[in-house]
C-alpha positions in Angstrom: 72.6 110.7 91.0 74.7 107.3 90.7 75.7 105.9 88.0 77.2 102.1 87.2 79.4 100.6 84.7 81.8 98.2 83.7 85.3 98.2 82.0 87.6 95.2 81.3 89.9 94.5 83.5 93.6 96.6 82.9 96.1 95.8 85.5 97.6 99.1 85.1 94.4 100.8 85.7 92.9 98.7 88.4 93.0 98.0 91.8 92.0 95.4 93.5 91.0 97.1 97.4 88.8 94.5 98.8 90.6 91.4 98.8 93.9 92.7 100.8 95.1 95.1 103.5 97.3 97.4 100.9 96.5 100.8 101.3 96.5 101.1 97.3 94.9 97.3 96.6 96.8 95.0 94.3 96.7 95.1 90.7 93.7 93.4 89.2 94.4 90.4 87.6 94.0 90.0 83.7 92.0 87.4 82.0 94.0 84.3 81.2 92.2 83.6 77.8 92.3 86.5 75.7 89.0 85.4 74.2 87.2 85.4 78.0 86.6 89.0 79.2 87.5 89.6 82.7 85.3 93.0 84.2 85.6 95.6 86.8 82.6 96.9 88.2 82.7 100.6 89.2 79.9 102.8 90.8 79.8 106.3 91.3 77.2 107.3 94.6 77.4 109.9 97.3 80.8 111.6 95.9 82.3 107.7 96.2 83.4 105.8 93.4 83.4 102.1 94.2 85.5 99.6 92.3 85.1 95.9 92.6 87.1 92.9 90.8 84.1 90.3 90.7 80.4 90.1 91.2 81.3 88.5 94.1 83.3 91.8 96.0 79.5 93.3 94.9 77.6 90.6 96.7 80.1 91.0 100.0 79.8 95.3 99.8 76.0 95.0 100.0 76.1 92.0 102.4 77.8 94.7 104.8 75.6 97.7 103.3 72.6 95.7 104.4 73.5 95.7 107.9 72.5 99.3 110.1 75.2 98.3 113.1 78.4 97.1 112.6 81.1 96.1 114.9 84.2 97.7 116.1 87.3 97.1 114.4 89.3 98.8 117.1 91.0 95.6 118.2 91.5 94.0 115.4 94.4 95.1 114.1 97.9 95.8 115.6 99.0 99.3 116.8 102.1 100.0 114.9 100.2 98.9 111.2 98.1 102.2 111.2 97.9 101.2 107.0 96.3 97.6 107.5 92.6 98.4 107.7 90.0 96.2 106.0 88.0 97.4 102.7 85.0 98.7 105.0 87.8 101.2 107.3 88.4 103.1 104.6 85.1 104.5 103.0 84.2 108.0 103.6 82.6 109.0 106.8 78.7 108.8 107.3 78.5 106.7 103.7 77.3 103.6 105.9 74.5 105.2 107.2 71.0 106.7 106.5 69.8 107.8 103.2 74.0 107.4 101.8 73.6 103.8 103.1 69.9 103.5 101.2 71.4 105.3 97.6 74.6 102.4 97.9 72.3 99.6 98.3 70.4 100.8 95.2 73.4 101.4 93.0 74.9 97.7 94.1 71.5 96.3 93.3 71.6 97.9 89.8 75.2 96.6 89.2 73.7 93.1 90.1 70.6 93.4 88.1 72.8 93.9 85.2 75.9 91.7 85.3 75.1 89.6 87.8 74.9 85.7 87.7 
């Protein structure tokens, strides 16, 4: 069973994984206004609990949900920085594929249908 929601957005709480190579993400970034709420989207599926900074981190994990191949990132990076992967190296094993891959794309599609723009 998944299961989506929101909290506001607490730098000491929060990580931001998707938009840098850190191994532990960067702190999220308050809201500058204390009267505009700044969110973090979290989903719990397949033992996995995602955390996003913005509806658009959302839009970019189902982009790559919604494809079944995807390339090699052998290459990519250098030898020596084992800890620079990219968002997508470091989810759990077998999550992008078959009925996991179906059950994420349904969660991210609830997180959208709610809070999205």
């Amino acid at each position: 069973m998944s299961r989506v929601w929101r909290e506001i957005a607490d730098p000491k709480k929060h990580s931001d994984f998707m938009s840098t190579y850190n191994e532990g993400g960067i702190p999220v970034k308050k809201s500058r206004d204390n009267l505009i709420e700044k969110w973090v989207y979290l989903a719990e599926v397949c033992g996995f609990t995602f955390q996003f900074a913005s509806i658009e981190q959302v839009k970019e994990c189902k982009a790559y949900f919604e494809k079944k191949v995807h390339p090699s990132t052998r290459d990519i990076h250098p030898p020596h920085e084992h800890y620079w992967h990219p968002w997508y190296c470091k989810l759990p094993k077998g999550i992008n594929g078959g009925t996991k891959r179906q059950k994420v794309l349904k969660t991210l599609d609830q997180i959208l249908e709610k809070w999205g723009q």
